[in-house]
N, C-alpha and C positions, 0 to 999 in steps of 0.2 A: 504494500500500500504506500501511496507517495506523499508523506506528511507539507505541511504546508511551507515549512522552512526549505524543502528539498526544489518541491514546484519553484519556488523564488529563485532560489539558486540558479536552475533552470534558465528561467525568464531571463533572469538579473545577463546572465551569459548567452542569450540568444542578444537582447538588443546590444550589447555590448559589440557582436560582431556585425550587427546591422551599420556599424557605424564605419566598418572598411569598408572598400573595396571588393568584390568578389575574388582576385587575385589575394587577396592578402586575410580574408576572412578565415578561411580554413584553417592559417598558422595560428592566429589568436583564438578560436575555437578549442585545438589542442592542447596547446599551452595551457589553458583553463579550467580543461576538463582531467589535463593528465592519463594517467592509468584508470579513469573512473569511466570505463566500457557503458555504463547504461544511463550516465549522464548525458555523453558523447552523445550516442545512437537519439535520444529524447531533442537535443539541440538539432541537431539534424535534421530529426521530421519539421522542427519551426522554421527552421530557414527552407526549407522545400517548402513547404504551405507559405508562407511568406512571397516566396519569387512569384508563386503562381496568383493571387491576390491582390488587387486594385490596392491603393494607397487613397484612400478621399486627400490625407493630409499633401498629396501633390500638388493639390489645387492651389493656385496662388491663392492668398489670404486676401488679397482685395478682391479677386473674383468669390469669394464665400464669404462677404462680409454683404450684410446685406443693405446696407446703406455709405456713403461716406460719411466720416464722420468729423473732418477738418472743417470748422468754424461753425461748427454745432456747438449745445451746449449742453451739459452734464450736469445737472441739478442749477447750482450756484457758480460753476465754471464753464469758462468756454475754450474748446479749443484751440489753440494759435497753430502747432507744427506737429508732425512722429520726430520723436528723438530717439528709440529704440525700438527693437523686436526681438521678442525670443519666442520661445516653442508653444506657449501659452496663449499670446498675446501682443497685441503693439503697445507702446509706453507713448506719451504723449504729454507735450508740456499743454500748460493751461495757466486761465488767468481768473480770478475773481470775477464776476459780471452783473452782480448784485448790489454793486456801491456801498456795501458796508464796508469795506474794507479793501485797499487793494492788498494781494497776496498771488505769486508764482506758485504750484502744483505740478508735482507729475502724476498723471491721469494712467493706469495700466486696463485696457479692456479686454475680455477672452476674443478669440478668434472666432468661435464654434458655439451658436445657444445652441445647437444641436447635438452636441455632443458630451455625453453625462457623465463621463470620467472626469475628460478635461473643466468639466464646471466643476465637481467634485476638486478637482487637484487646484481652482484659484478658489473655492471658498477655502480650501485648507491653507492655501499662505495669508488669503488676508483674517482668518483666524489666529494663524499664527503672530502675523503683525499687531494684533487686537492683544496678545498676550504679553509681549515685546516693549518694555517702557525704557532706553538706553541712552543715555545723551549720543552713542558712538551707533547705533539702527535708527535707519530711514526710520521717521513714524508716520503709522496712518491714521488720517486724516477725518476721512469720510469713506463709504460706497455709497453706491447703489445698481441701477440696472437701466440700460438702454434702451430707448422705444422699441428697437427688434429685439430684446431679449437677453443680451447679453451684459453680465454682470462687469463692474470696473470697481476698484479701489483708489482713492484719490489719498495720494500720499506728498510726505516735504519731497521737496526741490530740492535735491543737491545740487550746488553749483560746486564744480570742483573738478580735480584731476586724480587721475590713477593712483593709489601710493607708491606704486614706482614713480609713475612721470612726476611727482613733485617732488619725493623725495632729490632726483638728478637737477629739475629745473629750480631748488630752492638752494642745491647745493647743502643741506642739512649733514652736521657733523657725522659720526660716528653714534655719539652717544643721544645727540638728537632724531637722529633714526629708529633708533632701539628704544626711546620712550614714545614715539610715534607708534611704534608697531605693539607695547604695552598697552596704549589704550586699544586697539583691536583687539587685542587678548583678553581685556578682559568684557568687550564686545561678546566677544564670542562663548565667553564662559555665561555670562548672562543669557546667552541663549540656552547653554548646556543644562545650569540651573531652572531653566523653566521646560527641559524634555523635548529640548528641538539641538539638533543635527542640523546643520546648514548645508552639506556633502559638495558644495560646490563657490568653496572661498578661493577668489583669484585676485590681481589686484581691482580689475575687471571690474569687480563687486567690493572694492573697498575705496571710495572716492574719496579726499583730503579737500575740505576745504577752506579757504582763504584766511582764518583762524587758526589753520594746523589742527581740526577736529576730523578724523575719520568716520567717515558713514557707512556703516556695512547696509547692503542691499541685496535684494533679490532672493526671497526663497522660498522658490519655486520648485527646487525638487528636494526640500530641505524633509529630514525623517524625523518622522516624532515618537519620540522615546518613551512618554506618558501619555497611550491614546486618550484617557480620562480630561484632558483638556479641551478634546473636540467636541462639537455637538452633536460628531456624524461620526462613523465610522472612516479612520483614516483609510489615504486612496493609495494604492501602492503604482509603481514606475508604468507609465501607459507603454505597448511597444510602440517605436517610433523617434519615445521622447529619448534625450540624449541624459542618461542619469548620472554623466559626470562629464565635465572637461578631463579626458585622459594627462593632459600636459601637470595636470595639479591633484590627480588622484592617488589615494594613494596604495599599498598592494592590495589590502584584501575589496577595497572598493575593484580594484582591475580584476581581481580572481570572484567576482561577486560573491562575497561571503559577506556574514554580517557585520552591517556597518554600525559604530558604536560612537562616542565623542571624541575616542583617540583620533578617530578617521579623521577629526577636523584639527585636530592638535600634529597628525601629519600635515596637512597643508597648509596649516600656518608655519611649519616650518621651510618647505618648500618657498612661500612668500618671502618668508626670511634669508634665506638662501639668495632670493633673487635681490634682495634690497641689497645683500652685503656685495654681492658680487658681478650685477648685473648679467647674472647667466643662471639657465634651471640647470638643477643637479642631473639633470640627464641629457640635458642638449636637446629636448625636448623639438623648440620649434621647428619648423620646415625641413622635419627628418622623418623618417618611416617611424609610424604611429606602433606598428607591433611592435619594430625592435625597442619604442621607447617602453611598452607595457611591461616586456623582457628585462630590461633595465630595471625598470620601478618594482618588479620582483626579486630580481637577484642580484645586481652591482650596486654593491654601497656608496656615495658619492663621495667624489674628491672633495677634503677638507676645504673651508672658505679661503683657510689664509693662500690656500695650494694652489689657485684658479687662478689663471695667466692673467685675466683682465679684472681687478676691479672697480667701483663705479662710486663708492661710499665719500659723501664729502665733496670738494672740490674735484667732478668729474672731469675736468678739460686737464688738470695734470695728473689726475690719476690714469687716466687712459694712455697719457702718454708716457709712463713707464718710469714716472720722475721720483725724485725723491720721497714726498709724499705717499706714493702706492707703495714703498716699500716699510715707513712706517706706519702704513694702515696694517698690511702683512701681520707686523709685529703683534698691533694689538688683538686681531684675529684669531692671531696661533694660541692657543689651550683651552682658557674657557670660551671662547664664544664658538671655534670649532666645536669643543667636545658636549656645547648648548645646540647647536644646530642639528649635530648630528644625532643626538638624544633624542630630538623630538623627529626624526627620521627615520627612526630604526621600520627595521621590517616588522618584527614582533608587538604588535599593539602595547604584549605587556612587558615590554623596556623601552618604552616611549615614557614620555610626560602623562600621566591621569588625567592631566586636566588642562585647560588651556591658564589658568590662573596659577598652578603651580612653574610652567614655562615663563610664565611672567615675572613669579619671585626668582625665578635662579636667574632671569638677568637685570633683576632689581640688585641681588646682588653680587651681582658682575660690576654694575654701576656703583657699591658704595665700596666695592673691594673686598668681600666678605667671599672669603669661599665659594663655589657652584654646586649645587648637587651632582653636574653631569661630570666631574668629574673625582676621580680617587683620591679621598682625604686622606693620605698618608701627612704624618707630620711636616717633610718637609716643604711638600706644596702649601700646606695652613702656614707653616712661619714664613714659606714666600709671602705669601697674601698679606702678612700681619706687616712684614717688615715694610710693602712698596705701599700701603697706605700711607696719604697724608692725611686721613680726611680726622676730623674732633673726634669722631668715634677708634680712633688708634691713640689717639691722645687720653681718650678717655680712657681707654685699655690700662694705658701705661700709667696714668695715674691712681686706676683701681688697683693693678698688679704693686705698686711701688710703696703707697702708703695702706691706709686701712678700708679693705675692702666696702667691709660691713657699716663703719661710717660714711662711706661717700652714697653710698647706694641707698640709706638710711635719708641722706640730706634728701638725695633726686627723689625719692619718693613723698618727702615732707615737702617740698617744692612743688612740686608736680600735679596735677590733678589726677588722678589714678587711670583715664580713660583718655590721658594721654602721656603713655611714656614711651614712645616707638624708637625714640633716643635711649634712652634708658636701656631699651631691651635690646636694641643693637650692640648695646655695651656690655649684656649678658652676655650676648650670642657671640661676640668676640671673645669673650674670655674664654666661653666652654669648648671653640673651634681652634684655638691658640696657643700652641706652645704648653706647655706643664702649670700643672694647676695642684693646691695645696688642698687639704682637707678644710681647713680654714676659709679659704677664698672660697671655696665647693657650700661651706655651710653659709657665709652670707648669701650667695647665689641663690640656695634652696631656699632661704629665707624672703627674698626677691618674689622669685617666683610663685610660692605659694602665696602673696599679697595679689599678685597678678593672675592668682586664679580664682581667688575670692572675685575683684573687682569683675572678672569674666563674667561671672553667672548675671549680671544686670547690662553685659556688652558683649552678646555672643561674637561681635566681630572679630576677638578677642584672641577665641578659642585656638584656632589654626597657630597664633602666636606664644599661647601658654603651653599646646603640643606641641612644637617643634624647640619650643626650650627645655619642656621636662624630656625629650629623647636624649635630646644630649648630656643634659644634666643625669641619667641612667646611664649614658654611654659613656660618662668622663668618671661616675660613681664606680661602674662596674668589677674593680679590682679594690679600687681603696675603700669602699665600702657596700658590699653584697644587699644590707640589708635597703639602704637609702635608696641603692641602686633600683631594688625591685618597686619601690614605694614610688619614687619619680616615673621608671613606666607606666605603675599601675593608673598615675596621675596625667600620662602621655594616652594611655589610651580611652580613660573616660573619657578624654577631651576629645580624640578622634572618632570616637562612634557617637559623640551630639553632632557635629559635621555632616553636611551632607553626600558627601562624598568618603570613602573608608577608604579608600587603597592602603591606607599606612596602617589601619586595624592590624591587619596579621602580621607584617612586619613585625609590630610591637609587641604581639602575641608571643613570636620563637622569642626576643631578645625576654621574655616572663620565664619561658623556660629553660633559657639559656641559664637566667640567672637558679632558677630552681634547683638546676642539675650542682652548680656549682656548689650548691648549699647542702647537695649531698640527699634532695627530696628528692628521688628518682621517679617513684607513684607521681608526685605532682609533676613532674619536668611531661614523664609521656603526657598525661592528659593536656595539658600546654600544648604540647609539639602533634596530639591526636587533633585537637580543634584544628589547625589548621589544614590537614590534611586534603581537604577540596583545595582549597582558595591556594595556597606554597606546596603541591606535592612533591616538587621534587626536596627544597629546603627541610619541610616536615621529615621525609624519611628519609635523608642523610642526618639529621642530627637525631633520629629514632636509632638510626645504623649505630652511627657512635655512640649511645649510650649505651644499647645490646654489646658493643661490643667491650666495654667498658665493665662490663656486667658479665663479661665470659660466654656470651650466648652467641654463639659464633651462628648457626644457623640462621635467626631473627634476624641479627647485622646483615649476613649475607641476602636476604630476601629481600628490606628495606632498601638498601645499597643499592640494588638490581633495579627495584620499583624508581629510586631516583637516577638512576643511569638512566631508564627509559625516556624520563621526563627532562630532565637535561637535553639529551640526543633530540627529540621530539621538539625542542624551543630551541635547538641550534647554539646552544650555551656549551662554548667548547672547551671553557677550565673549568667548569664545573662536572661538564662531564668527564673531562681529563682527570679531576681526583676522586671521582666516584670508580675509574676502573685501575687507580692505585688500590682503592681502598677495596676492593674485590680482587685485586690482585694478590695484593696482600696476603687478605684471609684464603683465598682457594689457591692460593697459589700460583696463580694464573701467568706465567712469563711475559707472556704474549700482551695482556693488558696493562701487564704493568711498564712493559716498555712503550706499551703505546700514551699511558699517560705521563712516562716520564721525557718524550720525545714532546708535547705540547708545553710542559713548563720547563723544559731547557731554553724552547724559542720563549717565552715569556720572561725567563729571568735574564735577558738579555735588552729587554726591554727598559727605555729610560724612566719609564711611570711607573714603575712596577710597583706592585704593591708587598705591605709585611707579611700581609698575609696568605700572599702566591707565593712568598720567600718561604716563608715559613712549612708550608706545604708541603715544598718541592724538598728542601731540608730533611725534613721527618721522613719523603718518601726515601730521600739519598742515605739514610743513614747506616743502611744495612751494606750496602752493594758499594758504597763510595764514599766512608764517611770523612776523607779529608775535605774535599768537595763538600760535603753536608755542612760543616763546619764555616769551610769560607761562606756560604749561602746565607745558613743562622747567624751568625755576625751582621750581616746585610739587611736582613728583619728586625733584628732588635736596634740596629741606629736608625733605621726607620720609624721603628718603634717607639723611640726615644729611652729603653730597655730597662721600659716599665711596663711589658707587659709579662705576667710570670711564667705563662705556658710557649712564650717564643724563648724564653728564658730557661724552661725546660728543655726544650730539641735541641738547644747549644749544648745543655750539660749530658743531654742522650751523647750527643755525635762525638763530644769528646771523651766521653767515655770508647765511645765505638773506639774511635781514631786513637785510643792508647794513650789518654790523658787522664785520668782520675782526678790529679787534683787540681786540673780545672773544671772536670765535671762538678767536682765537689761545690769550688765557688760558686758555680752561676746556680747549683742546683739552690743552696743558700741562700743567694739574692733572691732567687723566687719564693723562696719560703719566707724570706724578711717583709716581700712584698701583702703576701697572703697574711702573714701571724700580726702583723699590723693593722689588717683591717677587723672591727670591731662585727657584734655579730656570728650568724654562721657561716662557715666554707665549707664543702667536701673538697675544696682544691687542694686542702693540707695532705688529705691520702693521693690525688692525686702525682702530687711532687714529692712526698717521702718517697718513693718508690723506687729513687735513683740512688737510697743508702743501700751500702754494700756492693754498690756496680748492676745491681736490676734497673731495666730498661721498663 
């Protein structure tokens, strides 16, 4: 039987290749359908029914309109000019003609009263617009209905240009680009939050005007995510109509699978792409359309800073190859690459969630703070801290220098509690920075918990009070277990009031993380079993580790295997690389294990690497090469800043290995001074006793 998700799929994939060429149809057809034989054969019959089948939609639109309608008049406007057309409808400027007011309108009318989908598909945008209150979306205005029939919505006038063509004609910096392209972000998040999909943001449809206000428009084939908003049953893609500009779609929209609000958080970054660089990451234009769909599935695109020509800024010397294009380069290369690319990924779920979380990581690209998109190992954070000039590094250095707990004490006696975003950037700097005291850690909590009282009467708040209690759990983690679990458990209240969760189960493992360490094992699984749907593959490699931890060698190996799958299956290839260490390991397996010792060889060779691909790769070396293990584990813990005690343990394994004891002994020591210091429970203390007497 062919459930209804399967028939779309279908559908979604026959107009998709309506939109080639009959020469070129067939490759995008396959490509789509893959090895899936009864997909294949079903698209097939539609394109044969299809060929044979009149098109009404051939008809020119002004021969099926059934009157003209230039210098008519529309309620309380009158037509003056068409200023656009698309699949639906002609758009048309208009004027007051009622004398209360002069006022400009764009007037958009269906093409077809005959036609009851396509009327269906414009009462669903101007529903959707009726929903939509954004200073950054067109708003509408009015409708109504034509003496022959057909319905029009009467919306604002944009006057304005592309946000490409003005970003080039205004010459707008760098970072005035990047605040330009924020408020479309959070345009667009504003849609998200109210259960609409836009599936077709280009700049096209994002107009700048003479203010520097961007107007997002047009959505017309935009999907709604809470059909509960309509009054009608939503209308799904008519064949014919063109359900995406391929040049801005992004994979699973071109594989027609379901489209979700990542799908617009890929094209905004494609937009971004073009702002920075004046080129699509695929070379998209006036090039074979398949080979571009090929592309937008499986070539990842060239980094921004990478791209021969860019346009950002003073385009007439950046084009010309001048000194300026090569310090734009500069500021390109790390975080705004590894921002662009982020929200690019093929994988929905290692994109951005949200078009407002792409917005904070280059809020703070803009104040200098760290990015999410890329690996916070220490020395990247003390880069950040040190090439800041801005108050908030001044502020840093003054909290870190004198008394924490009194300055933070003043800002809040000063301050109105519902506005400390200074304040809290000075948190977030301290807990992203360099080494931090138990001390400093306790005014911080003390901070924070003020900041989450004040939350509950400013939900705005919340997203601000979680992403300082993660950290504040992530900086707690070693020097104190207990604090540590109380700041998540305080990070994830705050993330399931949100309306959005992605960071729920994140925070979930780092609950069990902490649990296991405290030596609750019962509590750790339950922890690490909730997440199970939403992180399978995360959930049972830290299930693996604790079975094996536990001696249960079978369990480990089952789990293990379940996250190899899920790994392999999302194309995550150091995750999967230490899932077939860690199955090589226990079974023995040769074969695996050099296969995942051949992906972090290339990896630690890598200049970003992280402590904890060091560390890994270390632990896996220590049997088979443990001189090599030893140079590696050295490498993670100055990364480390070697304060962490379990990186601190694989140096004392490897030297032990490598015929060192009493340097095993030291570092095994430093890890245990780490752990017997923090106040609270550990089971970390059995884990690191274990290297007395030379056991591994």
């Amino acid at each position: 039987m062919m459930t209804a998700e399967r028939w779309q799929q279908i559908r979604n994939t026959f107009e998709l290749a309506l939109q080639y060429d009959p020469e070129d149809r067939e490759r995008i057809i396959l490509m789509v359908c893959g090895e899936d034989s009864a997909m294949l054969a079903e698209v097939h019959k539609l394109v044969d029914a299809n060929a044979h089948t009149d098109d009404f939609l051939e008809t020119p639109a002004a021969e099926a309109a059934n009157k003209p309608i230039i210098g008519t008049r529309l309620g309380a406007y009158r037509i003056l000019e068409e200023i656009g057309r698309g699949g639906m409808g002609a758009v048309y400027l208009a004027v007051r003609a009622d004398d209360e007011y002069r006022q400009q309108v764009a007037i958009k009318v269906v093409q077809f009263a005959a036609d009851g989908e396509l009327l269906n598909r414009f009462r669903q945008e101007r529903q959707i617009l009726a929903n939509l209150d954004h200073p950054y979306i067109a708003k509408l205005l009015d409708g109504g209905t034509t003496e022959d029939g057909r319905p029009y919505i009467v919306m604002e006038f944009v006057k304005g240009s592309t946000i490409d063509e003005y970003c080039k004609r205004e010459s707008l910096s760098l970072n005035e680009s990047i605040e330009l392209f924020r408020k479309v972000c959070s345009a667009v998040h504003h849609a998200h939050r109210n259960g609409i999909v836009h599936r077709d943001l280009k700049p096209g449809n994002i107009l700048v005007t003479a203010d520097q206000a961007p107007k997002m428009l047009d959505f017309g084939i935009a999907k709604i995510l809470k059909p509960e908003i309509l009054p009608f049953a939503p209308v799904m893609t008519r064949t014919g109509m063109r359900p995406m500009t391929v040049d801005y779609a992004s994979p699973e929209q071109v594989r027609a699978e379901p489209v979700t609000a990542t799908s617009d958080v890929y094209t905004l970054g494609v937009v971004f792409y073009e702002l920075l660089t004046g080129k699509s990451p695929y070379g998209a234009r006036g090039k074979d359309q398949v080979d571009v769909v090929q592309r937008i599935c499986e070539i990842t695109p060239v980094a921004p800073s990478k791209v021969k020509t860019v346009i950002v800024g003073d385009s007439a010397a950046a084009t010309l190859g001048g000194r300026k294009t090569e310090a734009l380069r500069r500021k390109l290369k790390g975080d705004l690459d590894a921002i662009v690319l982020k929200a690019l990924e093929k994988s929905p779920a290692n994109r951005y969630q949200s078009a407002e979380l792409l917005s904070e990581d280059l809020a703070r690209y803009l104040t200098g703070l760290p990015v999410v998109a890329r690996e916070k190992n220490l020395f990247y954070r003390f880069s950040k801290a040190v090439s800041r000039r801005s108050i908030v590094m001044s502020a840093v250095a003054i909290l870190l220098a004198l008394a924490t707990a009194v300055v933070l004490e003043e800002i809040w006696r000063r301050e109105d509690a519902q506005k400390l975003g200074s304040a809290s950037q000075v948190v977030s700097g301290i807990l992203t920075t360099g080494s931090v005291t138990k001390e400093v850690l306790a005014s911080t909590t003390s901070y924070v918990d003020k900041l989450r009282i004040s939350a509950k009467s400013d939900p705005m708040r919340l997203r601000e009070v979680a992403t300082l209690y993660s950290q504040l759990g992530d900086r707690q983690f070693f020097l104190d277990p207990d604090a540590s679990l109380a700041s998540y458990r305080h990070a994830l209240d705050a993330w399931m009031a949100l309306p959005d969760s992605a960071a729920v189960a994140p925070i979930q493992l780092k609950i069990g993380d902490i649990l296991w360490n405290r030596g609750e094992a019962n509590n750790a699984i339950a922890a690490y079993s909730d997440v199970l749907r939403t992180l399978p593959g995360e959930a049972n490699e830290r299930l693996g580790h604790l079975y094996v931890q536990s001696g249960d060698r079978d369990k480990a190996l089952s789990h293990y295997r379940v996250a190899l799958a899920m790994y392999e299956k999302e194309k995550r290839d150091e995750d999967a690389a230490r899932m077939r260490l860690g199955i090589g390991s226990l079974a023995r397996n040769d074969e695996l294990l050099r296969a995942g010792l051949q992906v972090y060889a290339a990896l630690a060779e890598q200049s970003d690497v992280s402590a904890s691909t060091l560390d890994t790769y270390a632990g896996a070396l220590t049997t088979s090469d443990p001189k090599t293990a030893v140079i590696i584990s050295r490498r993670a813990n100055v990364l480390a800043d070697w304060h962490n005690p379990l990186y601190l343990r694989t140096l004392a394994t490897a030297l032990q290995a490598n015929g060192d004891p009493r340097g095993a002994a030291e570092y095994r020591d430093r890890a245990l001074a780490i752990v017997n210091s923090a106040p609270g429970k550990s089971g970390l203390r059995d884990k690191l006793t274990d290297l007395i007497g030379g056991k591994n």
